[in-house]
C-alpha positions in Angstrom: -21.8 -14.8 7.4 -23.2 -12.2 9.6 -21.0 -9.1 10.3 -19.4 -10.3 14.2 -20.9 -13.6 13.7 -18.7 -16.2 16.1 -16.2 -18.2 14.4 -15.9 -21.3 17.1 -18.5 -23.1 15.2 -16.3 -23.9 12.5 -14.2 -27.0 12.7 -11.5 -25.5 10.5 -9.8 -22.4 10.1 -11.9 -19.6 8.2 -9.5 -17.9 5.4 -9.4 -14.8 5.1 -7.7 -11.7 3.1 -6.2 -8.3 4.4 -4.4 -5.8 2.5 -1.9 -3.0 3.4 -2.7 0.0 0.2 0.1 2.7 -0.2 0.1 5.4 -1.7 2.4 9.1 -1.4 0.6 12.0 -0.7 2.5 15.4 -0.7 5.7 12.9 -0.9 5.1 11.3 2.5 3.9 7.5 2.1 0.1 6.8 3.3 -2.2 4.1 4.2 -5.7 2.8 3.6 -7.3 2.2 6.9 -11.0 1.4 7.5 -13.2 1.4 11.0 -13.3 -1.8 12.4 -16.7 -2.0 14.4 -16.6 -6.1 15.9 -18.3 -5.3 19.3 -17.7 -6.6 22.0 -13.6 -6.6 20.7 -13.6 -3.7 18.3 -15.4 -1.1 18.6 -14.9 1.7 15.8 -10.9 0.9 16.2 -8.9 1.4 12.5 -7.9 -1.4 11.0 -6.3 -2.7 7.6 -9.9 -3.2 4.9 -9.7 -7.2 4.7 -12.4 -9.6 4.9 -13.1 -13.7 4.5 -12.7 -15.6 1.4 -16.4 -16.7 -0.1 -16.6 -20.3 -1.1 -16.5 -19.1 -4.8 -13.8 -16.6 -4.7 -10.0 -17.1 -4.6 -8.0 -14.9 -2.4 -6.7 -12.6 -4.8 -10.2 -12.2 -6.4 -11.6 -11.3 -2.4 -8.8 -8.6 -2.2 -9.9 -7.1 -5.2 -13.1 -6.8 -4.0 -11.9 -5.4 -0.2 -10.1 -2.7 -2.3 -13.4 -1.5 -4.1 -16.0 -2.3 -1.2 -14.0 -1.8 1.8 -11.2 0.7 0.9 -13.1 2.9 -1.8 -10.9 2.4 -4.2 -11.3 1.2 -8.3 -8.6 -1.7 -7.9 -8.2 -1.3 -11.7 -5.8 1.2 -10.1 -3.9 -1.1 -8.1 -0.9 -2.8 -8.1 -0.8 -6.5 -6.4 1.6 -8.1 -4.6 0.8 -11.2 -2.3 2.9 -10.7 0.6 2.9 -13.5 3.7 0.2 -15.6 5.3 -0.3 -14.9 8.9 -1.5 -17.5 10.9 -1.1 -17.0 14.5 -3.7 -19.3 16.3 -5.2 -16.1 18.6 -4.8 -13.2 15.8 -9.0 -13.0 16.0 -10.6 -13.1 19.0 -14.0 -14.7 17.2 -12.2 -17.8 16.3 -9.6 -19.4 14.3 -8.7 -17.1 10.8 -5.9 -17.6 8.9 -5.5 -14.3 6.7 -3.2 -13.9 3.3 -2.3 -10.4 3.5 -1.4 -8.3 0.5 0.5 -5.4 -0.7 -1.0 -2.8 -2.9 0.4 0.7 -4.3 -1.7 3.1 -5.7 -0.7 6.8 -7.4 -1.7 9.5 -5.7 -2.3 11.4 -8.7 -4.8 8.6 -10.3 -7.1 8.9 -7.6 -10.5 10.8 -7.6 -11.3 13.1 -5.2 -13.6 10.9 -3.3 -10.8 8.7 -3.3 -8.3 10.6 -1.7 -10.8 11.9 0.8 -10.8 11.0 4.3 -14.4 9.9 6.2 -14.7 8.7 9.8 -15.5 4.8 8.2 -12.0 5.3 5.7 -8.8 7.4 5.2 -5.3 7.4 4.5 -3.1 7.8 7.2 0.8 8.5 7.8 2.4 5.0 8.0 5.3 7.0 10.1 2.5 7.8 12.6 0.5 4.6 12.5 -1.8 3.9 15.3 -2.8 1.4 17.1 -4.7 -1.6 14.6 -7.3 -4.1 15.3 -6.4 -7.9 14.8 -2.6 -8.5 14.1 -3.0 -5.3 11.3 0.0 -4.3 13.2 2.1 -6.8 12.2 0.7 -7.1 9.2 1.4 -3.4 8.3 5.2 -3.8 9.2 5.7 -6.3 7.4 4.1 -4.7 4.1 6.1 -1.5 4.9 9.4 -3.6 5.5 8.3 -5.3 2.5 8.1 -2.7 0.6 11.2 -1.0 1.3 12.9 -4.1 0.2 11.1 -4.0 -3.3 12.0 -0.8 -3.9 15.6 -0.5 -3.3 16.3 -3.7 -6.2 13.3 -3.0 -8.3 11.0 -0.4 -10.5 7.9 -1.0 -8.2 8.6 2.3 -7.1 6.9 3.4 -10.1 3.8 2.4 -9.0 3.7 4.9 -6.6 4.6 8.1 -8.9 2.8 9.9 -10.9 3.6 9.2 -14.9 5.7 11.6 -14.8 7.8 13.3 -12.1 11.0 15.3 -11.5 14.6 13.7 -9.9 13.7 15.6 -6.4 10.2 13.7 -6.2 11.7 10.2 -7.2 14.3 11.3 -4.2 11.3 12.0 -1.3 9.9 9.1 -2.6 12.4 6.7 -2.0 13.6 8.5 1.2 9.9 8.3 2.8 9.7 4.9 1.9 13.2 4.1 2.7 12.4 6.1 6.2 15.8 7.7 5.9 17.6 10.0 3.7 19.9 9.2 0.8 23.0 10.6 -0.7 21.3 13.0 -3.5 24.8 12.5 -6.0 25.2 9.5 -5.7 21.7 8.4 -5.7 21.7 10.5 -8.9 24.3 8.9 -10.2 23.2 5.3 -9.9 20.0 6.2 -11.7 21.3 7.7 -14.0 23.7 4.5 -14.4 21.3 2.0 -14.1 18.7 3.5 -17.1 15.4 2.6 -16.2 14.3 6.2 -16.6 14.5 8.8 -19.5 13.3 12.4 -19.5 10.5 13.4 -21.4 11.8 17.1 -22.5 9.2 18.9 -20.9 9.5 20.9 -17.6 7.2 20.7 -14.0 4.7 24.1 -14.1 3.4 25.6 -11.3 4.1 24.5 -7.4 6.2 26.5 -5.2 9.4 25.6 -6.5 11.4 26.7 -10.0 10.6 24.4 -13.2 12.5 21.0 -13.2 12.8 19.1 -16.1 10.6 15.6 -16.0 11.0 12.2 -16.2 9.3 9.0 -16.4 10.1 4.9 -16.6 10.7 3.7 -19.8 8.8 0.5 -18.7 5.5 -0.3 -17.3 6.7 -3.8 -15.8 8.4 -4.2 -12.7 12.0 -4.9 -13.3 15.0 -5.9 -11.3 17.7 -3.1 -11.2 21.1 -2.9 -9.2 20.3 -2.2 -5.3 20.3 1.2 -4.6 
């Protein structure tokens, strides 16, 4: 199909796939957005990168592709969640699209520099600041980042944000920017501690503007249900 090509001419809804891509930069919790150019409705607006399902592809396979094409990014990289199907009858103004929207967290620290690099066509951008999104990326985007607070506070998939290794203050801003509040530092300290999903490596953070702090890491690659924090 044509790029802006009209959708009325199909009898049936056109599938579709959109994705919501995290990542923490400088402990603050970022998004992948792309420029959405679908004149006459959006012209250069930001959007979530997503895209419609080819005959031969499923939808997981057409994220995977959005991720390299669209958002710039080597999906090998990527964690993927499928997160909700959103099908409101008027959520593209070409025509009928139903869209299954995923989540995807990405380290900071494993991306290349073009990766983490901001263009006028893609960037990451504050979630805490989002702007205004073509389609129904709005919704879509809260519900990834509701999503995704959820995850975090009774599983590991937090990991999947961090570097491989990290100290107890950046596991803190992490939860508390994804979280969007702050947490009791003893306590949360405590539970982790409890819990044991983590284990320190012996070795110490260098550098940065802060004194040397000893460093940790998951003890597991997998995603694993813990105690809610």
């Amino acid at each position: 199909m044509k790029q802006g090509a009209k959708l009325e001419k199909y009898k049936f809804a056109v599938l579709a796939a959109d994705v919501a891509l995290f990542s923490l930069r400088e402990g603050e919790l970022v998004v992948r957005l792309i420029k959405v150019e679908r004149p006459p409705y959006f012209d250069g607006v930001p959007g979530l990168p997503g895209g419609l399902v080819h005959p031969s592809e499923t939808a997981e396979a057409t994220i995977t592709r959005i991720i390299k094409d669209k958002a710039l990014v080597n999906p090998s990289k990527v964690h993927l969640e499928q997160l909700y199907t959103f099908s409101k009858v008027d959520r593209d103004p070409r025509g009928r699209v139903v869209a299954v929207g995923y989540l995807a967290l990405v380290p900071w620290e494993s991306l290349t520099a073009s990766e983490q690099g901001d263009s006028k066509e893609v960037y990451w951008h504050k979630v805490s600041k989002a702007p205004k999104l073509a389609y129904d990326h709005d919704e879509v985007l809260r519900v990834a980042t509701k999503r995704l607070a959820s995850r975090v506070s009774y599983t590991t998939v937090i990991a999947k944000l961090l570097a491989g290794t990290f100290t107890l203050t950046e596991l803190e801003n992490a939860y508390e920017s994804i979280l969007n509040r702050a947490i009791d530092k003893r306590n949360f300290r405590k539970k982790v501690s409890r819990i044991g999903v983590i284990e320190s490596t012996g070795k110490q953070s260098v550098g940065g503007r802060h004194r040397p702090a000893l460093l940790y890491r998951f003890k597991s690659s997998k995603v694993e249900e813990i105690e809610p924090l």
